[in-house]
C-alpha positions as CSV (number, residue, x, y, z in Angstrom):
1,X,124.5,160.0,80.7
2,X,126.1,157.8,83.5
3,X,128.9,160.3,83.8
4,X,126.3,162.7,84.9
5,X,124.8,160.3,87.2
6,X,128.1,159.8,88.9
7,X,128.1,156.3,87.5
8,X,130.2,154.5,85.2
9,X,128.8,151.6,83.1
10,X,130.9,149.2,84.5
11,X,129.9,149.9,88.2
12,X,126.2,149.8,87.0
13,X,127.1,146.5,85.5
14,X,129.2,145.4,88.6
15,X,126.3,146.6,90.6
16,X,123.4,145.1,88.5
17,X,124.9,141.7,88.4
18,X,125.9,142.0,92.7
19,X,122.1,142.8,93.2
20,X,121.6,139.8,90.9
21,X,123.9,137.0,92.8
22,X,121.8,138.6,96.3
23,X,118.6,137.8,94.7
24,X,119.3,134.9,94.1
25,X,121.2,133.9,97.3
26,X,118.3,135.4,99.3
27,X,115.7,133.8,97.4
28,X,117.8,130.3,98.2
29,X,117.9,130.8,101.7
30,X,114.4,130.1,102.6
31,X,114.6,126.6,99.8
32,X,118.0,125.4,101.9
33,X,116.4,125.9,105.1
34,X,113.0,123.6,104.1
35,X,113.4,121.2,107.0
36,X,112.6,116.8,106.7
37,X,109.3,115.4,107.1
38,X,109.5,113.7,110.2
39,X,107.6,110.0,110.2
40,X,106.6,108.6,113.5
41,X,109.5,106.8,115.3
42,X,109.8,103.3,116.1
43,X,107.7,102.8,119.6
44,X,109.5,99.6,120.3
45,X,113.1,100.8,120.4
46,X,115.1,103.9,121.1
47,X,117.3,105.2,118.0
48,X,120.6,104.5,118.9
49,X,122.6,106.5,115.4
50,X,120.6,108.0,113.3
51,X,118.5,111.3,114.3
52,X,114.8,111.4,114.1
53,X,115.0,113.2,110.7
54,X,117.9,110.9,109.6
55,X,115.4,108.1,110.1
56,X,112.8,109.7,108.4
57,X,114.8,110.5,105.2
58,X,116.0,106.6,105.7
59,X,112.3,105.6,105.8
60,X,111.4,107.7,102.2
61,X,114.5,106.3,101.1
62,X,113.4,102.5,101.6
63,X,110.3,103.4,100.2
64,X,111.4,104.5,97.3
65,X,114.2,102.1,96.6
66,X,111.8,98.8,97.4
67,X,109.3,99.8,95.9
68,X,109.8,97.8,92.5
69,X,111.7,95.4,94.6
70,X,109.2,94.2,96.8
71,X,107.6,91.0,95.7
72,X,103.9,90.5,95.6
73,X,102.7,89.6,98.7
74,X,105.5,90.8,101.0
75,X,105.8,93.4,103.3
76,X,106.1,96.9,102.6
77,X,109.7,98.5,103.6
78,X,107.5,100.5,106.1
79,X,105.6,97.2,108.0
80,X,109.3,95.8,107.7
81,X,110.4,99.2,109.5
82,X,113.5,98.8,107.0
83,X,114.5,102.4,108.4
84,X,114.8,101.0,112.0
85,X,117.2,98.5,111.1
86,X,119.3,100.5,109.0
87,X,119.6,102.4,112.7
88,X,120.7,99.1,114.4
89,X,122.8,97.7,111.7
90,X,124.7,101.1,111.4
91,X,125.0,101.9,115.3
92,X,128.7,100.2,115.2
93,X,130.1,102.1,112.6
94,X,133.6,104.3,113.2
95,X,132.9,108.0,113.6
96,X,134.4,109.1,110.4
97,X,131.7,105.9,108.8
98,X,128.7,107.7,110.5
99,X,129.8,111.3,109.1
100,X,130.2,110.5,105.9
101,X,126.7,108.5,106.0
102,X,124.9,111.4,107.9
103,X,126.6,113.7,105.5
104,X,125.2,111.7,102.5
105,X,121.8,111.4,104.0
106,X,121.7,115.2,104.8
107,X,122.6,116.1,101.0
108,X,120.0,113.8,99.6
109,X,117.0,115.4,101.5
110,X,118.4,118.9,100.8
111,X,115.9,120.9,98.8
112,X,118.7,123.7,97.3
113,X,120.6,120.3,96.3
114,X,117.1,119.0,94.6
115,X,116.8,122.3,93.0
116,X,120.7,122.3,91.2
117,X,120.1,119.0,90.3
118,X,116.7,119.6,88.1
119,X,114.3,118.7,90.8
120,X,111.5,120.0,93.2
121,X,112.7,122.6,95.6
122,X,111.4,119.9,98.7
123,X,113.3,118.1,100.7
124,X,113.1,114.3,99.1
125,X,110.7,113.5,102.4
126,X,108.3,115.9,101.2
127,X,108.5,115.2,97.5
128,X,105.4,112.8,95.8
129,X,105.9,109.8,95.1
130,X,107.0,110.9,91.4
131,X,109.2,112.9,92.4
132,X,110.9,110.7,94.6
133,X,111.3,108.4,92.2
134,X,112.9,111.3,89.8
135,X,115.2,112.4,92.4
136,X,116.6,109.2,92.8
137,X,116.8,108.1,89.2
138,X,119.0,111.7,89.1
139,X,121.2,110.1,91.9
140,X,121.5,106.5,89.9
141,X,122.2,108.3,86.6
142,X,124.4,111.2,87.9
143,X,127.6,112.1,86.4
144,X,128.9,113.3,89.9
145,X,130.9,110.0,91.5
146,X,129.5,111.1,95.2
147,X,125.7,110.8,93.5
148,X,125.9,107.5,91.9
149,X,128.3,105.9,94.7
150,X,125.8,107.2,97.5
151,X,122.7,105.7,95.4
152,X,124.3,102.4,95.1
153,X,125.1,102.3,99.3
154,X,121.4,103.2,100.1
155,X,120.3,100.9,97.4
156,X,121.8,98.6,98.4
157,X,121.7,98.2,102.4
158,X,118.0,98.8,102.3
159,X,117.9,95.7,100.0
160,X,120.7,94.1,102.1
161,X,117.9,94.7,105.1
162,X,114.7,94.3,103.6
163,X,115.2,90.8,102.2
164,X,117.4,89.5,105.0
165,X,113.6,89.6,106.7
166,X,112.0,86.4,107.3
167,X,109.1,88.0,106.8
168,X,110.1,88.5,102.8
169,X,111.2,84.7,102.6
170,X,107.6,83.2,101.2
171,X,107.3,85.7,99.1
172,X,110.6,85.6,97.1
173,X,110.4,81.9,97.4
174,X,113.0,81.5,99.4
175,X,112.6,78.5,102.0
176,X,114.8,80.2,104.4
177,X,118.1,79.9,106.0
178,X,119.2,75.8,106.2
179,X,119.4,75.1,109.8
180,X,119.1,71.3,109.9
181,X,122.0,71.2,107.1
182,X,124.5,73.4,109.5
183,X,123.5,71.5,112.5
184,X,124.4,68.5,110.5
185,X,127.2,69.8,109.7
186,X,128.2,70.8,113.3
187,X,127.2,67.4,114.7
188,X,129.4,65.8,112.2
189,X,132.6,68.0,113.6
190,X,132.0,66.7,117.1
């Protein structure tokens, strides 16, 4: 039957399965290309390394990452503007630091990433709540290296960040830096 069809079926099969892998490569395309949900930007300050979208991603990123950190009664990682001084404390890095970080960012908001991993096919900026919180737990719990490394740096800077606030001080019971011990402590050098 395929003989008189000028077809063999092996290059039916080679043929189906190529039709297959362009399906589904075309039908990727438009999930890779979803863009960030942008946030307002910071009205007292220019950014001076991260993009508007990088800050954006940053922003969902504190969010999510605070939001069982926070104590009650403190700011919010968005009054705190957490995502605006990741951007300041970052602005010195090396150029191969800022790749890497920008590279990381990038991956973590990238929808056909979200999709391999088990997840929604939205960038993370555009995801609920929930699913934020999924997405990320994926990232803590992954068994790829890059993953759980790259949770544990955003993890950790926007805690780094958040709490170095004096803003967060009263709530987390901390009295606050001791300035009259290190002037002491100066005065006594003198």
């Amino acid at each position: 039957m395929f003989a008189a069809m000028g077809e063999t079926r092996r290059g039916l099969i080679t043929k189906t399965l190529g039709g297959a892998a362009l399906l589904a490569l075309a039908g990727s395309v438009p999930v890779a290309l979803r863009k960030t949900r942008l946030r307002e930007l910071p009205k007292d300050r220019a950014l001076q390394f991260i993009t508007p979208a990088e800050y954006s991603i940053w922003a969902a990123v504190a969010d999510r990452m605070l939001a069982e950190e926070t104590p009650s009664g403190a700011p919010t990682a968005t009054q705190l503007d957490v995502a605006a001084k990741a951007d300041a404390f970052l602005a010195p890095l090396p150029q191969t630091d800022r790749k890497d970080l920008k590279q990381l960012l990038a991956l973590f908001d990238n929808a056909l990433f979200s999709v391999a991993q088990g997840g929604p096919a939205r960038p993370f900026t555009a995801m609920s709540p929930a699913e934020q919180d999924a997405h990320v737990r994926r990232w803590q719990t992954s068994r790829l290296a890059i993953q759980r490394t790259g949770f544990q740096a955003m993890k950790r800077l926007c805690c780094a960040l958040y709490f170095s606030a004096p803003e967060t001080f009263p709530a987390a019971g901390y009295p606050g830096p001791p300035y009259d011990l290190v002037r002491s402590v100066l005065g006594a050098r003198r």
